[in-house]
SEFIZA-3560 file (N, C-alpha, C; in Angstrom, 3 decimals):
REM SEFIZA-3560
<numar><xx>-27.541</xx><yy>-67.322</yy><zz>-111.132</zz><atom>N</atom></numar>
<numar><xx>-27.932</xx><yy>-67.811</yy><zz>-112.438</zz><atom>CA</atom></numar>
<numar><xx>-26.752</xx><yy>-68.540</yy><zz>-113.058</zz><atom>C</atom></numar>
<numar><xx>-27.169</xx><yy>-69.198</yy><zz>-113.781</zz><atom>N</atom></numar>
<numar><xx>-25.797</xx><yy>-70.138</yy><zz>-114.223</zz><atom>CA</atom></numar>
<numar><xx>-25.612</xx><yy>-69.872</yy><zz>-115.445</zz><atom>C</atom></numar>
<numar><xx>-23.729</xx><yy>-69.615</yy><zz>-115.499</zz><atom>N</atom></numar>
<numar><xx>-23.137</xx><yy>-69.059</yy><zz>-116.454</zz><atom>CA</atom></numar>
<numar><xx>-23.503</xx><yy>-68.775</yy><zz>-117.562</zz><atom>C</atom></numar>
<numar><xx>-23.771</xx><yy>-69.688</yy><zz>-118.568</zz><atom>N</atom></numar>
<numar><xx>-24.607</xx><yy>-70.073</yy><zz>-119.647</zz><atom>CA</atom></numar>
<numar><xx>-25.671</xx><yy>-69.247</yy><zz>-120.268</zz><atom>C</atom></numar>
<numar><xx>-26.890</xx><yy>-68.735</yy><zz>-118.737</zz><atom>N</atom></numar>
<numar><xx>-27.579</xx><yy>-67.698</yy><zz>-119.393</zz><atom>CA</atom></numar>
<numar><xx>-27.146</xx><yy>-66.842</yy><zz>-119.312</zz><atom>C</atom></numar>
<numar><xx>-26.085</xx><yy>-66.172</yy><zz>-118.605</zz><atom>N</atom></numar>
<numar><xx>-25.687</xx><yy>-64.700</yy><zz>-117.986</zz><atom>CA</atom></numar>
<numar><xx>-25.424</xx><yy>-63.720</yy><zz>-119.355</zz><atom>C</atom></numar>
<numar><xx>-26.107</xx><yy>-62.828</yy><zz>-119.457</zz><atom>N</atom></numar>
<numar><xx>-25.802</xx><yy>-61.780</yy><zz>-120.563</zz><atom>CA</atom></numar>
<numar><xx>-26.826</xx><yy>-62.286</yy><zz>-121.698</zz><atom>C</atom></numar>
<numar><xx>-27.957</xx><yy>-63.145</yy><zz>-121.089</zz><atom>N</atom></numar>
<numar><xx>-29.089</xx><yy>-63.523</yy><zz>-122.141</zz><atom>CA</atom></numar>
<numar><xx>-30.126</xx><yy>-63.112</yy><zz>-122.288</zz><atom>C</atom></numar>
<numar><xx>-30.096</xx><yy>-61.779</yy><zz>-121.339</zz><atom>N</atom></numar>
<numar><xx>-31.451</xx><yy>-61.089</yy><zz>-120.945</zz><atom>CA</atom></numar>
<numar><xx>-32.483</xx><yy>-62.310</yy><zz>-120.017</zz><atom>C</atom></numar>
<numar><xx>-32.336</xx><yy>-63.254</yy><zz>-119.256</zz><atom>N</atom></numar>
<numar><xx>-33.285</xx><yy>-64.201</yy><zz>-118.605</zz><atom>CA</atom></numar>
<numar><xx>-33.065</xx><yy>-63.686</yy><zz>-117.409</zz><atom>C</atom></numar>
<numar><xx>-32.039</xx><yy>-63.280</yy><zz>-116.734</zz><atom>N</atom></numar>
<numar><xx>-32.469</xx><yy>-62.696</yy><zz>-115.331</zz><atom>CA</atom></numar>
<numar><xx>-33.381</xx><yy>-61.236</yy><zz>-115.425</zz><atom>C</atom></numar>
<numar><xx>-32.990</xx><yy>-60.262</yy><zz>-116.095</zz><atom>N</atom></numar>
<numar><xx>-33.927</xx><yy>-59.334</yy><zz>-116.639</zz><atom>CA</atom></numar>
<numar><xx>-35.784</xx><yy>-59.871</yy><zz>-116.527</zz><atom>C</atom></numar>
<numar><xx>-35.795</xx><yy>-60.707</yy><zz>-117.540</zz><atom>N</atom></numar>
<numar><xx>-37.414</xx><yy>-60.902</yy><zz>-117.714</zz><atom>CA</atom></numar>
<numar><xx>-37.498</xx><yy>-61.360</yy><zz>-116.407</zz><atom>C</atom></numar>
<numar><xx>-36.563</xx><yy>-62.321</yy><zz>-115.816</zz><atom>N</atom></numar>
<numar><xx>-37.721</xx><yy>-62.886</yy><zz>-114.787</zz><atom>CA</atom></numar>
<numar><xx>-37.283</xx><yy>-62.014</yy><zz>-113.461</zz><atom>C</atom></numar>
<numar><xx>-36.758</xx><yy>-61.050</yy><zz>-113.270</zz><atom>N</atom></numar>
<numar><xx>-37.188</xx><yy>-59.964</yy><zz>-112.547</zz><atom>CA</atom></numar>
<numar><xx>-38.185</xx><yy>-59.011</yy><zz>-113.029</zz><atom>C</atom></numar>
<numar><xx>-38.242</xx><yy>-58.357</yy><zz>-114.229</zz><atom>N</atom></numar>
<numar><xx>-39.597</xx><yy>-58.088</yy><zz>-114.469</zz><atom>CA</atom></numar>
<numar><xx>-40.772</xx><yy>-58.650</yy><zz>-114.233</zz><atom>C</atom></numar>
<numar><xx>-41.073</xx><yy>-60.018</yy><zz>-115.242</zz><atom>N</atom></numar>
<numar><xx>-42.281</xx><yy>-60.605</yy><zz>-114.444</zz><atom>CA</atom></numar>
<numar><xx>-42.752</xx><yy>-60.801</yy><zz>-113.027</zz><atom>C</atom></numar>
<numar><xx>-41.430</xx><yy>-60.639</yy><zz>-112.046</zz><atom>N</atom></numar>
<numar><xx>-41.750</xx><yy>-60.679</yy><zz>-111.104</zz><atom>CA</atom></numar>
<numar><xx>-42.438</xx><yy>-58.941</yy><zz>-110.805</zz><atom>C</atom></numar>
<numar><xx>-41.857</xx><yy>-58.405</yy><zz>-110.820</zz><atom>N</atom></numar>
<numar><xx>-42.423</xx><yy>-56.541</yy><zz>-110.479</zz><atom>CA</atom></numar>
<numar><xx>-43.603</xx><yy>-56.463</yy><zz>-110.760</zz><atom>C</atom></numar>
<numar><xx>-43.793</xx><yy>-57.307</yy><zz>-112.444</zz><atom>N</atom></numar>
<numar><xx>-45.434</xx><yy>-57.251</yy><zz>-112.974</zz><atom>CA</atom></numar>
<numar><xx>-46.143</xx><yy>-57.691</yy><zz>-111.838</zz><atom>C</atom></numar>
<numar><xx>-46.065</xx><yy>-58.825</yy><zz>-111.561</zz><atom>N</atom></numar>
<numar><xx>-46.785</xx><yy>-59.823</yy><zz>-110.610</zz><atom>CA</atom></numar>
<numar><xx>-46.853</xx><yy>-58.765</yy><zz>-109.099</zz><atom>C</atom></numar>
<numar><xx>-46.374</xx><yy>-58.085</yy><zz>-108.421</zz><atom>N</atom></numar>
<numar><xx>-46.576</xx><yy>-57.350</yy><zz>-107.322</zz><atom>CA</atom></numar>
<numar><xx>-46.893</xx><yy>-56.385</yy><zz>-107.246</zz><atom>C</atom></numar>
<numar><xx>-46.535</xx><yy>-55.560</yy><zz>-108.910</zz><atom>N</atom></numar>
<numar><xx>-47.704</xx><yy>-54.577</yy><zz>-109.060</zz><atom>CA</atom></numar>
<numar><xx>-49.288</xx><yy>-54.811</yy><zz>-108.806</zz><atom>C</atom></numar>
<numar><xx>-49.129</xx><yy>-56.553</yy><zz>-109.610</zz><atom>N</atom></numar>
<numar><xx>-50.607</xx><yy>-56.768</yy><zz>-110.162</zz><atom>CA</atom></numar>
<numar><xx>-51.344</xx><yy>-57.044</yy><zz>-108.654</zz><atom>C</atom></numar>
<numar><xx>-50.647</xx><yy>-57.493</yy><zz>-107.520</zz><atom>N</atom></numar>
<numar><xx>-51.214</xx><yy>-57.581</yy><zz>-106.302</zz><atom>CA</atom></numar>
<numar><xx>-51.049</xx><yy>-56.291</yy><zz>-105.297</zz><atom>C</atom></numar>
<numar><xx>-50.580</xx><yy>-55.347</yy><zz>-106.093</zz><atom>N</atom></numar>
<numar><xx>-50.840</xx><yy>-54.049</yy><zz>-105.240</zz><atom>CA</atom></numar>
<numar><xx>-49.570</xx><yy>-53.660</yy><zz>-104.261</zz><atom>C</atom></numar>
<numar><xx>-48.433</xx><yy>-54.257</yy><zz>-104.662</zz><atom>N</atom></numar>
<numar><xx>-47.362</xx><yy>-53.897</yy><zz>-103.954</zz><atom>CA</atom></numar>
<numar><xx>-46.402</xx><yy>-53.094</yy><zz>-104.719</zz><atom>C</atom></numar>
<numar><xx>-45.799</xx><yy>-52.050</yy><zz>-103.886</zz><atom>N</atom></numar>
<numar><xx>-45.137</xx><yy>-50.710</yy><zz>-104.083</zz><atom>CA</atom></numar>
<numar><xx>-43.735</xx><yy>-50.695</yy><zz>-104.210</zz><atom>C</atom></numar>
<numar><xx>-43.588</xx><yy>-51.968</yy><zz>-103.509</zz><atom>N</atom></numar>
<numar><xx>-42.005</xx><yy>-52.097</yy><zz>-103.081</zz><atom>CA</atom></numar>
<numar><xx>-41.475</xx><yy>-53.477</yy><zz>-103.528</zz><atom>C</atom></numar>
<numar><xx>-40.304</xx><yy>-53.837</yy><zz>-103.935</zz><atom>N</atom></numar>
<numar><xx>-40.135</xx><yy>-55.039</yy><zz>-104.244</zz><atom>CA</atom></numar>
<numar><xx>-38.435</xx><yy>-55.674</yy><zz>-103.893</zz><atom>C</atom></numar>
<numar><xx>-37.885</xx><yy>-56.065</yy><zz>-102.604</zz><atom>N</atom></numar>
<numar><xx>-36.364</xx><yy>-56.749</yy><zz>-101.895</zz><atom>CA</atom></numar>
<numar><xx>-35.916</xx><yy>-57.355</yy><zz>-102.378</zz><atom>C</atom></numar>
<numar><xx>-34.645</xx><yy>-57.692</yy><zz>-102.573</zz><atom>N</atom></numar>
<numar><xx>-33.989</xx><yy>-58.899</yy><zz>-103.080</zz><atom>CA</atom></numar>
<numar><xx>-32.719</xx><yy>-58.717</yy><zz>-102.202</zz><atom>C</atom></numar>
<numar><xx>-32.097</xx><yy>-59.563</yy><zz>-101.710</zz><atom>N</atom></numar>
<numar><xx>-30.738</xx><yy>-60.196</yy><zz>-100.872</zz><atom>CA</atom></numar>
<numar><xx>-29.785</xx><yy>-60.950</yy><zz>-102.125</zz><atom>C</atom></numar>
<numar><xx>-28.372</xx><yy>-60.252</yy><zz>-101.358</zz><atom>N</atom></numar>
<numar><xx>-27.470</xx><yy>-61.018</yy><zz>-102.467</zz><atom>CA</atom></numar>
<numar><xx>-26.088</xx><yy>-60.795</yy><zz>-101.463</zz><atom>C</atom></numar>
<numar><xx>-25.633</xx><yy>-61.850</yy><zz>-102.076</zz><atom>N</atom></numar>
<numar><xx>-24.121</xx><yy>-62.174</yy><zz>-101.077</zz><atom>CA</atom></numar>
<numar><xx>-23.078</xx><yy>-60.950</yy><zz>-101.180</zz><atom>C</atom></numar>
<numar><xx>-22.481</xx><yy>-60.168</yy><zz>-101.077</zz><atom>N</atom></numar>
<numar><xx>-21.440</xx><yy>-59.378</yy><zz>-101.714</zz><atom>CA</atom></numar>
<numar><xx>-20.060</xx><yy>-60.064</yy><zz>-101.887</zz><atom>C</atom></numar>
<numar><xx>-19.887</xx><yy>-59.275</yy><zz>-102.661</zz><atom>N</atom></numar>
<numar><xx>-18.012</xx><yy>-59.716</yy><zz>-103.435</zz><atom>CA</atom></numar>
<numar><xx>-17.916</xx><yy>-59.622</yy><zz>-104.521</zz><atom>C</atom></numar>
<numar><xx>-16.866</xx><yy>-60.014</yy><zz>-105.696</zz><atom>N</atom></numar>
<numar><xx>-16.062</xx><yy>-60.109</yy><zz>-106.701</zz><atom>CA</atom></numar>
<numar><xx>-17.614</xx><yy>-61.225</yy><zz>-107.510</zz><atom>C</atom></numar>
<numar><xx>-17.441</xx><yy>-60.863</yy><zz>-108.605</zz><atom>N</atom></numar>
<numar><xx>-18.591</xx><yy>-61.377</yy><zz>-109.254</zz><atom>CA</atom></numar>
<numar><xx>-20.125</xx><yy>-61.826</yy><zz>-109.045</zz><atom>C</atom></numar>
<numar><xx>-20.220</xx><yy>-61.121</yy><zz>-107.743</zz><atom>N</atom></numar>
<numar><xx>-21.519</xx><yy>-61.318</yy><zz>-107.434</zz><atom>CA</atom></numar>
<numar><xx>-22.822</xx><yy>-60.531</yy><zz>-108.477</zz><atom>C</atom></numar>
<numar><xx>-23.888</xx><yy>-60.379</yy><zz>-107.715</zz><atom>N</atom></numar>
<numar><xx>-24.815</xx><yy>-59.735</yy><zz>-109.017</zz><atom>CA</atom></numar>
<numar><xx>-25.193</xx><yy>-58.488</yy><zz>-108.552</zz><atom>C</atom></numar>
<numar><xx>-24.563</xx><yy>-57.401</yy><zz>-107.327</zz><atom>N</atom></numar>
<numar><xx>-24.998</xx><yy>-56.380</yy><zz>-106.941</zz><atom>CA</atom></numar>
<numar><xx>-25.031</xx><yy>-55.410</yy><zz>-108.350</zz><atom>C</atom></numar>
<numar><xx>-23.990</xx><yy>-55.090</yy><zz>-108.962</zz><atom>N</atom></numar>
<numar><xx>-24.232</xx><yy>-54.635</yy><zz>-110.717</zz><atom>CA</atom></numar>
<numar><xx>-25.522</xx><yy>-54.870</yy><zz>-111.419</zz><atom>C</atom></numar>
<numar><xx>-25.813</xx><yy>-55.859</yy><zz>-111.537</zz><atom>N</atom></numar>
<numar><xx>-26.839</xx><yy>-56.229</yy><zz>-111.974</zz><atom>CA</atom></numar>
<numar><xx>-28.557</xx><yy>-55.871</yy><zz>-111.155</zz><atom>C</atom></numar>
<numar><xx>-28.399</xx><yy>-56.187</yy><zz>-110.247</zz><atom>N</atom></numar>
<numar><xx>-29.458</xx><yy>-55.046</yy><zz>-109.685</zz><atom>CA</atom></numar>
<numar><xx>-29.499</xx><yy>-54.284</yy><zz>-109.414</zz><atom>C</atom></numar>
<numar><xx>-28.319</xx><yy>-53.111</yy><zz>-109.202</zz><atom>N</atom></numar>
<numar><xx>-28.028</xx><yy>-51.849</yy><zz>-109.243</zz><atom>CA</atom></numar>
<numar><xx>-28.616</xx><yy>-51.236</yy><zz>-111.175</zz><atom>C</atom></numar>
<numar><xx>-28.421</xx><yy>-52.038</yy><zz>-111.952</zz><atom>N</atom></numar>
<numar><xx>-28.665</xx><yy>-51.349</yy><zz>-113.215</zz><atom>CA</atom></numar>
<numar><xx>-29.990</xx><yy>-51.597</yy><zz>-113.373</zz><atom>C</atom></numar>
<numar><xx>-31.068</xx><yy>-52.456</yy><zz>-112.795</zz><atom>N</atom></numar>
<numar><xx>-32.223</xx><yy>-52.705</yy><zz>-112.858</zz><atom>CA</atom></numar>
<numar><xx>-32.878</xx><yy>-51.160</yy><zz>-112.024</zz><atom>C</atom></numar>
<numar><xx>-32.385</xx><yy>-50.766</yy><zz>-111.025</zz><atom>N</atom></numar>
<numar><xx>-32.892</xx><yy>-49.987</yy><zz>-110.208</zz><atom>CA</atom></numar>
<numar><xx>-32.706</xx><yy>-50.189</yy><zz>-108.579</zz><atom>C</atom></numar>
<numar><xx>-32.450</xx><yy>-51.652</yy><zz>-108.305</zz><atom>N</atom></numar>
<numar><xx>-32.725</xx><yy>-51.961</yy><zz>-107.260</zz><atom>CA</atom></numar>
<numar><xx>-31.428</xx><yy>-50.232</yy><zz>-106.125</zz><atom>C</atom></numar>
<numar><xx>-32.044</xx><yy>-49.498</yy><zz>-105.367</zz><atom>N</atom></numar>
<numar><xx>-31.327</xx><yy>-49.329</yy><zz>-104.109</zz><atom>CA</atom></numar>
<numar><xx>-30.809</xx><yy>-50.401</yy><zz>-102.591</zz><atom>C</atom></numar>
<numar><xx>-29.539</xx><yy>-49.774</yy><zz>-102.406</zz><atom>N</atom></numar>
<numar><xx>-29.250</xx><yy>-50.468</yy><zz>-100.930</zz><atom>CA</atom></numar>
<numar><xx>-29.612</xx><yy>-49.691</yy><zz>-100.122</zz><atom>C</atom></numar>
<numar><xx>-30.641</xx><yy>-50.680</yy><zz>-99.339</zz><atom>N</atom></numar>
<numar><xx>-31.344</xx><yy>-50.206</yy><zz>-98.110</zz><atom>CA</atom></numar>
<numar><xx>-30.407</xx><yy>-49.599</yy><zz>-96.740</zz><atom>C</atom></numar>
<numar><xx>-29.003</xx><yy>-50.754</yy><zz>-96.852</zz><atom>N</atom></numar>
<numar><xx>-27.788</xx><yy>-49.908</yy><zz>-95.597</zz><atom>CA</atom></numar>
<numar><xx>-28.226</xx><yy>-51.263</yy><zz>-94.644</zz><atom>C</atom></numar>
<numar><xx>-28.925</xx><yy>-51.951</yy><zz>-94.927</zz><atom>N</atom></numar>
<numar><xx>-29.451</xx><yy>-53.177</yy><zz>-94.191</zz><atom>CA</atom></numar>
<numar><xx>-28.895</xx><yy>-54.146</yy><zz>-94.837</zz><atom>C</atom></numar>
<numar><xx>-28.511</xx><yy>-55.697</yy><zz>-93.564</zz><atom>N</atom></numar>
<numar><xx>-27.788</xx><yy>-56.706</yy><zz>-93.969</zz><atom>CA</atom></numar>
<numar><xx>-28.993</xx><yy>-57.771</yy><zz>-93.429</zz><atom>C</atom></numar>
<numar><xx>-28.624</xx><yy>-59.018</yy><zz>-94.103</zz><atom>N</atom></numar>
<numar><xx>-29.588</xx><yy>-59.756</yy><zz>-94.074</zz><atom>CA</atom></numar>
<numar><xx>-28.870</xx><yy>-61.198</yy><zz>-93.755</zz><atom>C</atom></numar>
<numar><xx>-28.752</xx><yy>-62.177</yy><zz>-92.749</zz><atom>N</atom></numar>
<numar><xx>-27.925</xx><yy>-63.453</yy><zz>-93.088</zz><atom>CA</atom></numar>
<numar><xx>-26.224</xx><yy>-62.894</yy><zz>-93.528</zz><atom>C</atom></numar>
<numar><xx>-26.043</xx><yy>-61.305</yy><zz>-93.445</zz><atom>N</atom></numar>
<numar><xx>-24.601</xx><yy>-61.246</yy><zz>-93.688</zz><atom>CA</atom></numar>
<numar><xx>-24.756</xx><yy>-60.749</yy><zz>-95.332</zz><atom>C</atom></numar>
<numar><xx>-26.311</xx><yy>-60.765</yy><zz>-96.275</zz><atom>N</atom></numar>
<numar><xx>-26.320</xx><yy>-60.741</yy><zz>-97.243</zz><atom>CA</atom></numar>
<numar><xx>-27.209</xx><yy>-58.993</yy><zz>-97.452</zz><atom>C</atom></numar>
<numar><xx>-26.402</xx><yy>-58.393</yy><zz>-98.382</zz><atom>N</atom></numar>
<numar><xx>-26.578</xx><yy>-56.731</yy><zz>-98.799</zz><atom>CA</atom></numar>
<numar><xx>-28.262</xx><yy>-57.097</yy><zz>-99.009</zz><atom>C</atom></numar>
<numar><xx>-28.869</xx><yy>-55.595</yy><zz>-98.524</zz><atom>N</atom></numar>
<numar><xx>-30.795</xx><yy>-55.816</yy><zz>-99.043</zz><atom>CA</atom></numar>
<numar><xx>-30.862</xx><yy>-54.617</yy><zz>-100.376</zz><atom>C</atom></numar>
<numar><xx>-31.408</xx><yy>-54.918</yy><zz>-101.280</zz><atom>N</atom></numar>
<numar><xx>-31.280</xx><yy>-53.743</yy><zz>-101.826</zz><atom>CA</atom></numar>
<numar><xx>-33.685</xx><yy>-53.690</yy><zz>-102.466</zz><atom>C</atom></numar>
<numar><xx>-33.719</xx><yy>-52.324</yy><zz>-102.481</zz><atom>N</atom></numar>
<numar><xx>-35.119</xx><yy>-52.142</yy><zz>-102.554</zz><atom>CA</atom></numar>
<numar><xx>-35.632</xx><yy>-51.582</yy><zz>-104.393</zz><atom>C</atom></numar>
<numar><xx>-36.426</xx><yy>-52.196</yy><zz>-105.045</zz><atom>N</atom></numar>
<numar><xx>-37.031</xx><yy>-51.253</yy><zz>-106.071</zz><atom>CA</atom></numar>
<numar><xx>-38.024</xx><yy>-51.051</yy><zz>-105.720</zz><atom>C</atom></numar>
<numar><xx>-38.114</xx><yy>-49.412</yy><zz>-105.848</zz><atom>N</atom></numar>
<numar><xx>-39.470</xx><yy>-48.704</yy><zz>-105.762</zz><atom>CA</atom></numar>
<numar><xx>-40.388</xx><yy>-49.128</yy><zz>-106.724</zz><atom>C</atom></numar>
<numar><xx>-41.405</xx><yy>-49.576</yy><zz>-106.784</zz><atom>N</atom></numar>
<numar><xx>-42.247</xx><yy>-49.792</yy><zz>-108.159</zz><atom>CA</atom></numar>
<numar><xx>-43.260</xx><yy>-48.542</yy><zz>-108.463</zz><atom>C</atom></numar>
<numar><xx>-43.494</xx><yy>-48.131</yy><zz>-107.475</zz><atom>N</atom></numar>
<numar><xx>-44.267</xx><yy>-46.693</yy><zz>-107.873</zz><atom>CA</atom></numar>
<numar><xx>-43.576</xx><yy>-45.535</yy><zz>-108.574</zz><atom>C</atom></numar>
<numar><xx>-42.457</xx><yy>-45.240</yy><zz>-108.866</zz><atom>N</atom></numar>
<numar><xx>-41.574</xx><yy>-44.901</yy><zz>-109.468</zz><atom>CA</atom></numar>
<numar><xx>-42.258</xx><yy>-44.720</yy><zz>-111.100</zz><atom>C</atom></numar>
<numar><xx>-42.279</xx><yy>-43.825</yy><zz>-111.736</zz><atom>N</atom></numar>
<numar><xx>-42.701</xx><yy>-44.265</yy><zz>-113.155</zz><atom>CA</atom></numar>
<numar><xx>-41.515</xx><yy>-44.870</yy><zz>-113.640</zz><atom>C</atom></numar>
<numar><xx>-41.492</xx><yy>-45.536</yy><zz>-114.973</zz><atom>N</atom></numar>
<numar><xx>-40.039</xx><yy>-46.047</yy><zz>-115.449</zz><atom>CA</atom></numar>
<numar><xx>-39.267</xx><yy>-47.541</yy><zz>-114.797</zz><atom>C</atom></numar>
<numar><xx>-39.608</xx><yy>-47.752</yy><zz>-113.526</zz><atom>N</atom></numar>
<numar><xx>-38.869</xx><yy>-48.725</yy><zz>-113.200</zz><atom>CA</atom></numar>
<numar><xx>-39.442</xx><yy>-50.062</yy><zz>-113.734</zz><atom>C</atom></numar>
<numar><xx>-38.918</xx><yy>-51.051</yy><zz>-114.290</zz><atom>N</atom></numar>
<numar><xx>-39.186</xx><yy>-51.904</yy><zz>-115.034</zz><atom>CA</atom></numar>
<numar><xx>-40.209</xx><yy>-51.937</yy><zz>-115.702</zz><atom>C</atom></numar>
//
């Protein structure tokens, strides 16, 4: 996301809307891939909920939100 919005709540909603949207098609589980290092966004989906699966992807960390979970987004 670029600088500008960071800390604007816009990655927030549009990971929510996304969860909405895969609830709304009946999915339980929801992946996202991210590069690791020094300012990357693993923080940031770690505070959403997302878990690391222990799986690499392209070299890039997988991390999983449960959506069946009550509470998660």
């Amino acid at each position: 996301m670029a600088a500008e919005a960071q800390g604007q709540g816009v990655g927030r909603f549009a990971v929510r809307a996304v969860a909405a949207e895969v609830r709304r098609r009946g999915g339980a589980q929801m992946y996202v891939t991210w590069e690791p290092g020094e300012g990357g966004p693993e923080d940031f989906y770690r505070k959403l909920g997302f878990q690391l699966t222990g799986e690499q992807s392209g070299g890039e960390k997988v991390g999983v939100l449960d959506l069946a979970v009550p509470g998660m987004l």
